[in-house]
N, C-alpha and C positions, 0 to 999 in steps of 0.2 A: 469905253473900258471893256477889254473882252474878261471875262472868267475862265477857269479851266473848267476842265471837263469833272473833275473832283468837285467842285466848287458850285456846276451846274446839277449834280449829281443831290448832291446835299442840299441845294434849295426845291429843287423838285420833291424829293423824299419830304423833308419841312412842310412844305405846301399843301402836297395830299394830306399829311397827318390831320394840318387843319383841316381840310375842306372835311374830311370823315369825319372828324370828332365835331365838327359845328357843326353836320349834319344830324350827330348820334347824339350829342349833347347840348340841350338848350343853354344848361349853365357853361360851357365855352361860348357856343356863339352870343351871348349874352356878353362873356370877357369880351372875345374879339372885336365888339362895336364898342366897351366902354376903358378897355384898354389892351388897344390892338399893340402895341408891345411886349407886355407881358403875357398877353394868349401866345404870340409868334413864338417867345423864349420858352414856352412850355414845351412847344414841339421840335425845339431846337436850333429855331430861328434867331442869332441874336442882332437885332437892329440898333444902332448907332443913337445915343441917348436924344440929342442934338435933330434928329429926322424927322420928317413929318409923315405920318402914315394914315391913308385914306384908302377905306373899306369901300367898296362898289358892288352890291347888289342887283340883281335880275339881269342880270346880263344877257339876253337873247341872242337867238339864233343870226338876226339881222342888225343886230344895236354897234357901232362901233365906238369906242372910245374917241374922245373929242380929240383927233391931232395923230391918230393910228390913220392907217391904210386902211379900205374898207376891206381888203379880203384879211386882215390882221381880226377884223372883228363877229368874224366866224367863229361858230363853235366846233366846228366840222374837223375830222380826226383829228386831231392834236393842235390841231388851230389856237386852241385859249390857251393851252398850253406853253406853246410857241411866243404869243403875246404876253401869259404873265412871264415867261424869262426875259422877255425884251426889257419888259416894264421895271422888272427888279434888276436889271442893269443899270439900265435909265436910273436907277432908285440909288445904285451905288455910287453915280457919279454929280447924281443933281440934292441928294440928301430928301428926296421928296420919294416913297415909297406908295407907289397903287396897287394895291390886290383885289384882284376880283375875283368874289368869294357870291357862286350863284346858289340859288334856294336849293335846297333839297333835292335831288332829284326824283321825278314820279314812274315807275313801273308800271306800265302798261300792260295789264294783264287779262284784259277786254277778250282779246285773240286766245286764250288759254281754254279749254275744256275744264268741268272741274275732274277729270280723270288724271289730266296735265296737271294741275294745281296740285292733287293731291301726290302725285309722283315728285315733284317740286318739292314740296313741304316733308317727306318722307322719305327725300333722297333715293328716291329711284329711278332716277336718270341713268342709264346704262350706255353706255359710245356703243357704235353700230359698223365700224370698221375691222374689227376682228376681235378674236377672242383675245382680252388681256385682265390684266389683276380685278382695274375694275369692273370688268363684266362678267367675271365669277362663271 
């Protein structure tokens, strides 16, 4: 079953919402694993009463999904991306919905000076390409 581009559009949108708000909100990701329908419908998602929906955690950089392609089980540019819209097609015509919804993500801030950090934190980050609004 293909989707339109309206349609892709809208699940994508949906999907970030969760991933952000389970990352910013214990109590979503909390919903999302004890009723992953009603977290989806919060962010706009509405899934099919009838469907079976299964949450997939830690997804790694090397891990593929049991029955994907292994380059499908990358995370690399829009790689997961790419697979949760397969997956949620898949979802549209088999009634069985997989999202993969990875931890948290961690900011590596090892390489940062704290002059960096503190420019960071204080918003004084200025672009280096010419003079514009925000470089004042």
């Amino acid at each position: 079953m293909t989707i339109t581009e309206q349609q892709k559009n809208a699940f994508v949108d949906a999907y970030t919402k969760a991933l952000v708000t389970s990352w910013s909100s214990e109590e979503y990701a909390e919903k999302l694993e004890s009723d992953p329908r009603a977290a989806f419908a919060e962010v706009g998602l509405e899934l099919p009463a009838n469907a079976t929906i299964e949450i997939v955690r830690n997804i790694g950089k090397t891990d593929t999904p049991e029955g994907a392609p292994a380059e499908q089980g990358t995370q690399s540019e829009g790689g997961s991306l790419d697979l949760q819209l397969g997956l949620y097609e898949k979802g549209l015509e088999t009634g069985h919905y997989e999202f993969h919804m990875p931890e948290t993500p961690q900011v590596d801030t090892s390489e940062l000076g704290i002059d960096e950090l503190a420019d960071v934190a204080a918003g004084g980050i200025y672009c280096c390409c010419c003079p514009c609004c925000c470089c004042g």
